[in-house]
C-alpha positions as CSV (number, residue, x, y, z in Angstrom):
1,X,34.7,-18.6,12.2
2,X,32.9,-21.7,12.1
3,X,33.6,-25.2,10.4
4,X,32.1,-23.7,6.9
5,X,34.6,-20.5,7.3
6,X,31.9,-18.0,7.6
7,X,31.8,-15.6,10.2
8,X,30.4,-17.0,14.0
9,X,26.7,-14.9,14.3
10,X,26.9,-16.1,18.3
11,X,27.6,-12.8,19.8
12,X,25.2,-10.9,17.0
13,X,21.9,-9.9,18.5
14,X,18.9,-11.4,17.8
15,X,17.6,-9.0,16.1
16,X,20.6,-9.4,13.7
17,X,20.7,-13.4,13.4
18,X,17.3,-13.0,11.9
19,X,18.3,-10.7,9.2
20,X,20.8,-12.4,8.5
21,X,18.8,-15.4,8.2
22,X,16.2,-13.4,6.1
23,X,19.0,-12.2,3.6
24,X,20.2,-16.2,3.2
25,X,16.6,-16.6,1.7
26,X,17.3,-15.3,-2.3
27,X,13.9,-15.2,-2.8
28,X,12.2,-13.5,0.0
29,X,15.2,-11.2,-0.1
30,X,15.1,-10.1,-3.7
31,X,11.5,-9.7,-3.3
32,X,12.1,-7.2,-0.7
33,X,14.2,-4.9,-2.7
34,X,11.7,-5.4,-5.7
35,X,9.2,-4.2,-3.9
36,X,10.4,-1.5,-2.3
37,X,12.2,-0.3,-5.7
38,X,8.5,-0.3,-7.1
39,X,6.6,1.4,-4.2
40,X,9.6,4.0,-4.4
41,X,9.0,4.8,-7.9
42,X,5.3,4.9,-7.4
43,X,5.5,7.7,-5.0
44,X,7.0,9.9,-7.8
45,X,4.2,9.0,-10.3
46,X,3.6,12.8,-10.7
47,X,7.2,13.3,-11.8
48,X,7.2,10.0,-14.0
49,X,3.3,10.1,-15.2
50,X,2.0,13.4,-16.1
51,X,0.3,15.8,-18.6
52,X,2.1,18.9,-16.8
53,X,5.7,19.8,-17.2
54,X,8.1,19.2,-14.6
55,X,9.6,22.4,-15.1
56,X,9.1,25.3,-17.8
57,X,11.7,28.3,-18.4
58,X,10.2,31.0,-20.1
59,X,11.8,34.4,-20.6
60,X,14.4,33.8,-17.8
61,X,12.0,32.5,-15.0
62,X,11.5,29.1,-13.7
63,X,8.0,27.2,-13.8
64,X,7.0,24.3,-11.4
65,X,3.7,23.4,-13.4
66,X,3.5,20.1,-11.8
67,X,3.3,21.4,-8.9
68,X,1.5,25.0,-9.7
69,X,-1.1,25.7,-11.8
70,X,-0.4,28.3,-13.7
71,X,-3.2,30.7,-16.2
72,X,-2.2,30.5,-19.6
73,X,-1.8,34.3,-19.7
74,X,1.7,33.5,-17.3
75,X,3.2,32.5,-20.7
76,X,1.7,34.9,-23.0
77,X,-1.3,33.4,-23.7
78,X,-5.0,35.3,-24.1
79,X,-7.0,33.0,-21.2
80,X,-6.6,33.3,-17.5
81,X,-7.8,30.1,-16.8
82,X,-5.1,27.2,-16.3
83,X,-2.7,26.6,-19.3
84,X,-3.3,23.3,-21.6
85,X,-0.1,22.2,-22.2
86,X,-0.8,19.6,-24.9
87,X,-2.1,22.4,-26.6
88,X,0.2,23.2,-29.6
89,X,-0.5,26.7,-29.1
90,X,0.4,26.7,-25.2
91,X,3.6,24.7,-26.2
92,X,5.1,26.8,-28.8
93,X,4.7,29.8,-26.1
94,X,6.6,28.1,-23.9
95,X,9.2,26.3,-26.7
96,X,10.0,28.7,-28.5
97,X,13.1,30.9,-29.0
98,X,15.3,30.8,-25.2
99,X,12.2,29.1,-23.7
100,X,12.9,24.9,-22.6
101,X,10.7,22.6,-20.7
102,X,11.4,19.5,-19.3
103,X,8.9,17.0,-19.3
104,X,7.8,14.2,-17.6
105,X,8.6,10.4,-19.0
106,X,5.4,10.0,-19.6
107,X,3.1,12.6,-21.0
108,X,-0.2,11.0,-19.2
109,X,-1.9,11.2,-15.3
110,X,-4.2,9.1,-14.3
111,X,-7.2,11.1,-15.4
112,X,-5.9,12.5,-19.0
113,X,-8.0,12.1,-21.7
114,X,-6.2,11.5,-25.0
115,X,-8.3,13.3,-27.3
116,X,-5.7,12.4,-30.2
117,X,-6.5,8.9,-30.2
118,X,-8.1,8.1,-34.2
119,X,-9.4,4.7,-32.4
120,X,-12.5,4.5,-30.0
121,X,-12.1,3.8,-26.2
122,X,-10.8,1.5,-25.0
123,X,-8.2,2.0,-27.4
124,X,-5.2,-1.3,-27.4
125,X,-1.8,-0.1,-26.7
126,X,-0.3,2.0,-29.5
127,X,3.0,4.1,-29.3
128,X,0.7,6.8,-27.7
129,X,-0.4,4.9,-25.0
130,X,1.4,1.6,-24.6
131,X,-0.8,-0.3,-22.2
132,X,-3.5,1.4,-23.8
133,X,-6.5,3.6,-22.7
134,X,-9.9,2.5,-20.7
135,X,-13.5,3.0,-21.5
136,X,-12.8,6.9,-21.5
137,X,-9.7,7.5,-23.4
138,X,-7.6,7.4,-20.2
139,X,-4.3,6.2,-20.0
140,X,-3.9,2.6,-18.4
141,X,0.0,2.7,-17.7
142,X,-0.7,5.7,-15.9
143,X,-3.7,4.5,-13.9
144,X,-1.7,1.2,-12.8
145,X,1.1,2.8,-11.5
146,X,-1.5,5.4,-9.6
147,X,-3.5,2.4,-8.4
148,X,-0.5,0.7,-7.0
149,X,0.5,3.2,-5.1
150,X,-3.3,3.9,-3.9
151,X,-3.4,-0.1,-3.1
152,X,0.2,0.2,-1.1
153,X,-0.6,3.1,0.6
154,X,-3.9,2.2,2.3
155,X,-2.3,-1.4,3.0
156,X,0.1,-0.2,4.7
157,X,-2.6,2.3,7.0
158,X,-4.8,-0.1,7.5
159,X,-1.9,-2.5,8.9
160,X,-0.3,-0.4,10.9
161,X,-4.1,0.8,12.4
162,X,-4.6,-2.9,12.9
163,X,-1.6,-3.8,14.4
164,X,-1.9,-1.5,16.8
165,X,-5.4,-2.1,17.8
166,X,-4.9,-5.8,17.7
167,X,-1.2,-5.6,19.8
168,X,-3.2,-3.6,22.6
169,X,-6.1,-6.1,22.6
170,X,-3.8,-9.2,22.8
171,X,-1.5,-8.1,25.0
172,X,-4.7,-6.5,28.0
173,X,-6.3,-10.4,27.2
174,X,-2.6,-12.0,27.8
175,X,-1.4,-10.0,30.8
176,X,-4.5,-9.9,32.8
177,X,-6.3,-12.8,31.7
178,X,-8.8,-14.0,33.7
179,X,-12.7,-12.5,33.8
180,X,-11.2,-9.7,31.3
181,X,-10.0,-12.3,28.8
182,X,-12.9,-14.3,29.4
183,X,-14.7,-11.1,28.5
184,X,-12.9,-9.7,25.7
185,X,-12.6,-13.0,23.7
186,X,-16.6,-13.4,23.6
187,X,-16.8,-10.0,23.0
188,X,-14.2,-10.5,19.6
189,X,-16.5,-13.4,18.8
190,X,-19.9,-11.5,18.5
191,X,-17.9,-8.7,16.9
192,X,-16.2,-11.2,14.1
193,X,-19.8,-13.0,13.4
194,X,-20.9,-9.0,12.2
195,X,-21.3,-9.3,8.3
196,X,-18.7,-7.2,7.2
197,X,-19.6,-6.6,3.4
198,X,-23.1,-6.0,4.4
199,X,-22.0,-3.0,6.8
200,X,-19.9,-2.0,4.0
201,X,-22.9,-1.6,1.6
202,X,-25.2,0.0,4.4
203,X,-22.6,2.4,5.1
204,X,-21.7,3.5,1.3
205,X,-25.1,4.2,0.7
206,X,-25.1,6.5,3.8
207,X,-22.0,8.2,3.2
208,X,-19.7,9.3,0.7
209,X,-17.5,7.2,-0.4
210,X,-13.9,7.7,0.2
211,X,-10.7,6.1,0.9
212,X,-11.1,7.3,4.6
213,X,-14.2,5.8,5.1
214,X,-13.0,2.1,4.2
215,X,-9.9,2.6,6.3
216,X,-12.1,2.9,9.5
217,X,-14.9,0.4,8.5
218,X,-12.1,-2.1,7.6
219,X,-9.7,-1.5,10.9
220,X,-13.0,-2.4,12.7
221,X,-12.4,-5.9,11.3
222,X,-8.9,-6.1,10.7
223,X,-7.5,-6.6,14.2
224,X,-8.9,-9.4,15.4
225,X,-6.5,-12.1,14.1
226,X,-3.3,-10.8,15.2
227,X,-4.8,-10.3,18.8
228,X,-4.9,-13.8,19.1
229,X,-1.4,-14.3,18.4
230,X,-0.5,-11.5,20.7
231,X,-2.8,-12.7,23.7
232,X,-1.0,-16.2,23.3
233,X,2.6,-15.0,23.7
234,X,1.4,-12.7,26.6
235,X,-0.4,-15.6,28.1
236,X,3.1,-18.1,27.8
237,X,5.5,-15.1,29.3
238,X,3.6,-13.9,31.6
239,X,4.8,-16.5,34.3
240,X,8.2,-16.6,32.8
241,X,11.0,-16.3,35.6
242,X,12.1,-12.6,33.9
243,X,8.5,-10.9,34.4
244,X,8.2,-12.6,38.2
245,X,11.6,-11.1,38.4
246,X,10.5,-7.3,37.0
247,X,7.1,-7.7,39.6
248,X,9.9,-8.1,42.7
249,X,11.4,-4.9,41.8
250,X,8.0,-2.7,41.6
251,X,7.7,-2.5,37.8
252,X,4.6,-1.3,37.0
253,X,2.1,-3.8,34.6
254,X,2.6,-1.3,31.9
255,X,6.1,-1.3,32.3
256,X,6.5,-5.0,32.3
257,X,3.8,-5.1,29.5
258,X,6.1,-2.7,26.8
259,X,9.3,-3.2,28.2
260,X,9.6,-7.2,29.1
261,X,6.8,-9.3,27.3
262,X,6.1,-6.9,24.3
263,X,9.5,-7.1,22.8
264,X,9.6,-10.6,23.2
265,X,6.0,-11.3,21.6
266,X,6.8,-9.2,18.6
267,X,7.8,-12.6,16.2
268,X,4.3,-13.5,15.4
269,X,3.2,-9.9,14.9
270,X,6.8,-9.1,12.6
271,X,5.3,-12.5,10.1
272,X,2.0,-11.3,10.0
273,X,2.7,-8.3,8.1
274,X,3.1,-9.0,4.8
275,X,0.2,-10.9,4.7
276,X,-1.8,-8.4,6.4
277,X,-0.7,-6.1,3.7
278,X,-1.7,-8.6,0.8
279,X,-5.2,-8.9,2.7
280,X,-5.4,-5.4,2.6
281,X,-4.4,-5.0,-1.4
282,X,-7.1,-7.6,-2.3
283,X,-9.8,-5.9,0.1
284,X,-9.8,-3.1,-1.5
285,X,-9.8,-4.3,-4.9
286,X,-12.8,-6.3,-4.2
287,X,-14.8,-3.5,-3.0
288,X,-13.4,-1.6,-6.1
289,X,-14.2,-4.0,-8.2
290,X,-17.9,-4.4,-6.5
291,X,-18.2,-0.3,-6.8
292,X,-17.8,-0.4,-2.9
293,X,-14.8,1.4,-2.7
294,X,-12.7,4.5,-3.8
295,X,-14.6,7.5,-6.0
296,X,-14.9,6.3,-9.6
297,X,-12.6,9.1,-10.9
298,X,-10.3,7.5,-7.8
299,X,-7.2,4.9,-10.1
300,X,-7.4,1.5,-8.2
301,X,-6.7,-2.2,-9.8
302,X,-10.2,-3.2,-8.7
303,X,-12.0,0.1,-11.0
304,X,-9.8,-1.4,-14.0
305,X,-11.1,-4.8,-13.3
306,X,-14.4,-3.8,-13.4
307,X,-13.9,-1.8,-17.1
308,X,-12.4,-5.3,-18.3
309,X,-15.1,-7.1,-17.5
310,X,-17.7,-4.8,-19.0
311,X,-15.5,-5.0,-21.4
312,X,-14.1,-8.1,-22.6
313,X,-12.9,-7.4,-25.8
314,X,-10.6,-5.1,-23.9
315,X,-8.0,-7.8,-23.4
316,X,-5.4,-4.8,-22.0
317,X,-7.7,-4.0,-19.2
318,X,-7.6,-7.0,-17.8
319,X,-4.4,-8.8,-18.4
320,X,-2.3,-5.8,-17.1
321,X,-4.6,-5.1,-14.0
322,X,-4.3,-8.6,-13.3
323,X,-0.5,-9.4,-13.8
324,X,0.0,-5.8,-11.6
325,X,-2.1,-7.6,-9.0
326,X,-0.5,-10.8,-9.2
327,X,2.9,-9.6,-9.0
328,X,2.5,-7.7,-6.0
329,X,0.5,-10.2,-3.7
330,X,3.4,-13.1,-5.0
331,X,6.4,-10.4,-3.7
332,X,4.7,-9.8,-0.7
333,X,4.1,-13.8,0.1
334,X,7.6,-14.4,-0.5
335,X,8.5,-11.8,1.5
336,X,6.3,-13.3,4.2
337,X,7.7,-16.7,3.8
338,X,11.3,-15.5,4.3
339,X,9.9,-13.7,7.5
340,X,8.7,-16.5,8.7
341,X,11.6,-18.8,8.3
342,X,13.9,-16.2,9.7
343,X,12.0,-15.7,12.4
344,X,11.2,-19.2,13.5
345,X,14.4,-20.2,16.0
346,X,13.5,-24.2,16.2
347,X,15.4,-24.4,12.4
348,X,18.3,-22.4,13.2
């Protein structure tokens, strides 16, 4: 114990000290947990947001429509094409005497139309559609919470891409220096002076826009800044008294590169994330928002962005997009922050 009676962290591993130290931070830490409560929740949007049952029971036999598509004529309907199920008729078949369905929390996906709404589109939230609908009747809670998840997602594949590019560069540039660094760093400066949006827009109108095809265009770009900070912390340990050690014994440079150096260069990489992530969520709203981006029938905060400002009167569009956005970038900086304290030894 020490003076303040709480428990002596000087056997705990590193590793441990800095979570600790990351927990101590109330903000950074609750953060954490709300952000990973609302990615969590987000991954079961088709369970929480859709027009399809979760599960239907009709005359003794289970149904997974959510998963399934079933023809109408499974439930003793006259069509073999898929079942409707916010058609009344469709939903007495399958409500009706021992029949039960369980349904989803809400009754919307991201692209359901509601064709019951007695206002024009975009309609303002209602108890139909509480954040309310965009400029084609679809439902905006459901699109958000699609979006997210869309936004999250390719963050967190483009981070990992560019980590791993960027950890490789840094650490070949740090290890070896010399006429490879000297090479590689004027090499990363012609390649960071490329005008990045204008590839962007050269290559939409080539190819088909997808979410694939901005993952690779951007992880051309996105590695560039972390290998900096790698290639300094291989350049400081790489005459450290531990890695002149591990070349007496034979280890190989790869060896010495993953085993010795890369573990202790891992601090500035371990902060950089959660900004990296943030970068990523804004990148791809921008292009989204620019019509750079996803497929327009694709949910993403910057395709809601655009709809509010075409149409302004459309305060919903807007303010939720934007406090959805806002939210997530602010948990993810404070996140970041807490990293970064808990990581940085000098205060502790």
């Amino acid at each position: 114990m020490n003076n303040n009676g709480s428990p002596n962290n000087v056997h705990l591993s590193p590793g441990r000290r800095s979570w600790l130290r990351f927990k101590a931070n109330r903000r950074g830490y609750i953060s954490l947990w709300l952000f990973g409560i609302l990615f969590v929740l987000s991954l079961f949007a088709e369970v929480l947001f859709n027009d399809k049952p979760l599960i239907v029971s009709y005359q003794d036999e289970l149904y997974f429509p959510f998963l399934i598509a079933y023809p109408e004529t499974a439930f003793g309907g006259d069509f073999e094409t898929e079942a409707d199920y916010s058609d009344i008729y469709v939903r007495d078949l399958i409500t009706t005497g021992d029949n039960w369905v369980i349904d989803p929390l809400i009754h919307y996906s991201y692209n359901t139309i509601n064709f019951r709404s007695e206002l024009p589109n975009p309609a303002p939230p209602s108890s139909q559609n509480l954040v309310g609908t965009d400029d084609r009747g679809r439902d905006v809670f459901a699109r958000l919470v699609y979006g997210f998840r869309l936004s999250v997602l390719f963050a967190f594949a483009l981070t990992a891409i560019g980590v791993a590019i960027g950890i490789l560069a840094g650490a070949v540039q740090g290890y070896f220096s010399g006429r490879l660094d000297l090479f590689m760093q004027r090499l990363i400066e012609v390649w960071s002076s490329m005008p990045e949006l204008y590839l962007l827009i050269i290559f939409a109108s080539i190819f088909q826009p997808s979410i694939w095809l901005l993952i690779i265009l951007l992880s051309m770009f996105g590695w560039m800044g972390l290998s900096d900070y790698v290639r300094a912390e291989f350049l400081r340990g790489r005459n450290m008294d531990y890695v002149r050690a591990a070349r007496a014994m034979g280890l190989s440079d790869i060896s010495i590169m993953r085993h010795h150096l890369l573990p202790n260069s891992m601090t500035p990489v371990i902060t950089f994330l959660p900004f990296r992530i943030s970068g990523s969520i804004l990148a791809l709203t921008s292009l989204d928002f620019l019509g750079l981006g996803v497929p327009p029938t694709t949910p993403s905060l910057g395709e809601l962005l655009s709809q509010g400002k075409e149409n302004i009167e459309a305060w919903w569009l807007s303010l939720s997009t934007f406090i959805v956005l806002v939210g997530t970038l602010m948990l993810l900086i404070f996140i970041g922050e807490a990293l970064r304290e808990a990581m940085d030894t000098r205060k502790h």
